[in-house]
C-alpha positions as CSV (number, residue, x, y, z in Angstrom):
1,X,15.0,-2.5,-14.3
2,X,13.7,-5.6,-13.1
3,X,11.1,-6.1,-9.5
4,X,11.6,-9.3,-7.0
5,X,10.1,-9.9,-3.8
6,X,12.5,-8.4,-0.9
7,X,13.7,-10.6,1.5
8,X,15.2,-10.3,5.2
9,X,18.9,-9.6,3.6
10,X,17.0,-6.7,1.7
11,X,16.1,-4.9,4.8
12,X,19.0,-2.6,4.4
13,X,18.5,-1.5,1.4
14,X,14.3,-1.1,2.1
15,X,15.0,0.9,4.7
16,X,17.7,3.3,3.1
17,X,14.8,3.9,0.4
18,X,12.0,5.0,2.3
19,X,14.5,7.0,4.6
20,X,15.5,8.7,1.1
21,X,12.7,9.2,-0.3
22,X,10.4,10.5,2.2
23,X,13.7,12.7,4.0
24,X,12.8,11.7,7.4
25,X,12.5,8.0,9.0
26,X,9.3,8.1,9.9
27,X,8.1,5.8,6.4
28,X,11.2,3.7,7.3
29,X,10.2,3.1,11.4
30,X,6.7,2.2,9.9
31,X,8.2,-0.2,7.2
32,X,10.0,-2.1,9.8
33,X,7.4,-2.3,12.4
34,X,5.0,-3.9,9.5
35,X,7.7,-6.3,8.9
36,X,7.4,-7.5,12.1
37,X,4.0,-7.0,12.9
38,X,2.0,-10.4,12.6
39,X,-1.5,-8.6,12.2
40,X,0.0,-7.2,8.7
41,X,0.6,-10.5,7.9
42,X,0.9,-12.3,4.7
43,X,3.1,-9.1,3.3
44,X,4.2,-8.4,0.1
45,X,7.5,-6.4,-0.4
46,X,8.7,-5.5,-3.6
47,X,12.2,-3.9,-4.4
48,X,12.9,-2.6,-7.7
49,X,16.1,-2.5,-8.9
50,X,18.0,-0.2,-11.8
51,X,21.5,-2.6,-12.7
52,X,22.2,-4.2,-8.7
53,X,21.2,-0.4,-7.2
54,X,18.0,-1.2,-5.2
55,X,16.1,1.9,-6.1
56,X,11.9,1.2,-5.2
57,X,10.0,-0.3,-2.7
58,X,6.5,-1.1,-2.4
59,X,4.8,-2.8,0.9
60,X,1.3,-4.2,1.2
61,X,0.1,-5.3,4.1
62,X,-3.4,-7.5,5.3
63,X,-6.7,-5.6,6.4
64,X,-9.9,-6.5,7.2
65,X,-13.9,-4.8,7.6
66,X,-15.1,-4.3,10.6
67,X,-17.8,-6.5,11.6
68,X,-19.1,-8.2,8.7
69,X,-19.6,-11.4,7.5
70,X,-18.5,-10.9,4.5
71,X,-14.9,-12.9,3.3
72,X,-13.4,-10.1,0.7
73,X,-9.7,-10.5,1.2
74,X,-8.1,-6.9,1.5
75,X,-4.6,-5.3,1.8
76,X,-3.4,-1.7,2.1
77,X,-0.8,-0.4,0.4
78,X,1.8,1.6,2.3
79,X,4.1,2.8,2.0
80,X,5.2,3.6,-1.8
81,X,8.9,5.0,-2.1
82,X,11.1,5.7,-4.8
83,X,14.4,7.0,-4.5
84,X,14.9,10.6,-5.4
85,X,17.0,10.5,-8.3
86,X,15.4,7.5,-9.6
87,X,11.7,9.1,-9.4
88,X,9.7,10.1,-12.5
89,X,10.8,7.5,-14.5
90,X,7.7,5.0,-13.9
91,X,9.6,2.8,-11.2
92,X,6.3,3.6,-8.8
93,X,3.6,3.0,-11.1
94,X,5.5,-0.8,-12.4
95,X,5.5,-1.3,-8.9
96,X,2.2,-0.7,-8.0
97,X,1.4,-2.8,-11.3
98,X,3.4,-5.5,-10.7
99,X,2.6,-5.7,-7.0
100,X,-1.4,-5.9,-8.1
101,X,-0.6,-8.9,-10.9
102,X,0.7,-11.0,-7.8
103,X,-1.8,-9.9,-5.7
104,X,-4.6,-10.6,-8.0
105,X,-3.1,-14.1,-8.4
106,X,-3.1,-14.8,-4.5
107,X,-7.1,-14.0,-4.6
108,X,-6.5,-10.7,-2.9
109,X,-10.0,-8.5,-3.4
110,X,-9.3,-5.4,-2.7
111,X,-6.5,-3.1,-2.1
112,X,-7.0,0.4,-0.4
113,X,-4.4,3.0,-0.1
114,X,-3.9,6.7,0.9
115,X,-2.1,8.4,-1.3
116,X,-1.9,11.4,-3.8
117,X,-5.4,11.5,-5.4
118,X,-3.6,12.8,-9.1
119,X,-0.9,9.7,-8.9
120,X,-3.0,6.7,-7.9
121,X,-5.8,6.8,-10.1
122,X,-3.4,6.4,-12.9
123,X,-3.5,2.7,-12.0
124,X,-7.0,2.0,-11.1
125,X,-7.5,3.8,-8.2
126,X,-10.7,5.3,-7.2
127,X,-12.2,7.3,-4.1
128,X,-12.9,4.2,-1.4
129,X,-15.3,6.9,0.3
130,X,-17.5,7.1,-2.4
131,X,-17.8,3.3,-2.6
132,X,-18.6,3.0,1.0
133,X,-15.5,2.1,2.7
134,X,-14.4,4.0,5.7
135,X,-10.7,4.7,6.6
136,X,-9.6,3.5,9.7
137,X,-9.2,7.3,10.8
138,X,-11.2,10.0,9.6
139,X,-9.6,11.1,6.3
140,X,-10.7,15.1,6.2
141,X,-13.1,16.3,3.7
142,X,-10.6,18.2,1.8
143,X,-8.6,15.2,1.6
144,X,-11.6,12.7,0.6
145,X,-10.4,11.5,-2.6
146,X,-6.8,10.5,-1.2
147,X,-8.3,7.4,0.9
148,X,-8.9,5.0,-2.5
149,X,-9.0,1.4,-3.8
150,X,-8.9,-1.2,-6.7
151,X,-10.8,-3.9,-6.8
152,X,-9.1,-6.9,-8.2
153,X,-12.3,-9.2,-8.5
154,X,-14.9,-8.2,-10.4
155,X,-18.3,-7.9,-8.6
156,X,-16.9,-7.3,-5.0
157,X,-17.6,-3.4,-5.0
158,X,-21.3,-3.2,-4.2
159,X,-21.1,-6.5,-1.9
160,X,-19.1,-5.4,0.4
161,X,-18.5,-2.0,2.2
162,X,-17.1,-1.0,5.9
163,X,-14.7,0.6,7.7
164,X,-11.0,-0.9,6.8
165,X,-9.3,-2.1,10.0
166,X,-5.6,-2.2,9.2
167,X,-2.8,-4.1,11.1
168,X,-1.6,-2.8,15.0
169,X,1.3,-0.9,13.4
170,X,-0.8,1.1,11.2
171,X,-3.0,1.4,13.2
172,X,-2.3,5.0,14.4
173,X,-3.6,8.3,13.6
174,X,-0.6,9.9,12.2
175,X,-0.2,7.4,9.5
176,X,-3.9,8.0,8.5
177,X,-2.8,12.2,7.6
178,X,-2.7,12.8,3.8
């Protein structure tokens, strides 16, 4: 298996995974409206691929607190997708892993995501709530633990807290339903 940043000639194959992995296009619609969204700008799109199958795809896009001051540089990560007969073999989580390395060397901060509270925390993840960082939407009580982050600089949790303001395409209410 080996990961590389997707390009325009991947698009394809990006969208054929999160259309198959999710079994609806919903994921895919909100892939390609990131893409070309320039408030979710710089991106970073990862494709994983098994032999020359494309089979994993990982998208983070730029946020931003609300009114504050304060300069930590933030993405979220959405959407995760693997394809289905290619999942629970640790394509996801060397993803996620590799997409945080490059991240981290780019002086990103932060990165928040909403996700399955069992799955993420197996690579850092903790509950963003708890920390003092708001969702864009309201995230349900029940459903607290799903809106997380990692920080990737050491120190930044504790000087900085808010609400997340994500880019205009994810910027939505249903995309902020775990």
């Amino acid at each position: 298996m080996h990961i590389r940043e997707a390009s325009e000639l991947d698009l394809k194959d990006v969208l054929l995974i999160e259309r198959l992995a999710f079994g609806h296009d919903k994921e895919a619609n909100l892939v390609r409206d990131l893409l070309d969204d320039p408030s979710a700008k710089p991106i970073l799109s990862l494709l994983s691929f098994e032999n020359d199958r494309a089979v994993g795809h990982i998208l983070f896009t730029t946020a931003r607190l609300l009114d504050t001051k304060d300069t930590a540089s933030i993405v979220i990560l959405a959407p995760l997708a693997i394809l289905p007969d290619a999942q629970r073999q640790g394509i996801g989580g060397k993803l996620i892993e590799q997409g945080l390395k490059l991240l981290s060397k780019s002086g990103v901060d932060l990165v928040f995501v909403l996700g399955h509270p069992e799955y993420y925390p197996r690579y850092g993840f903790k509950p963003a709530g708890q920390l003092g960082f708001e969702a864009p939407y309201p995230i349900p009580s029940e459903h607290a633990n799903a809106w997380m982050l990692q920080a990737l600089r050491p120190g930044v949790i504790g000087s900085v807290s808010g609400k997340v303001i994500c880019s205009d395409a994810l910027n939505k209410p249903e995309h902020w339903r775990e």
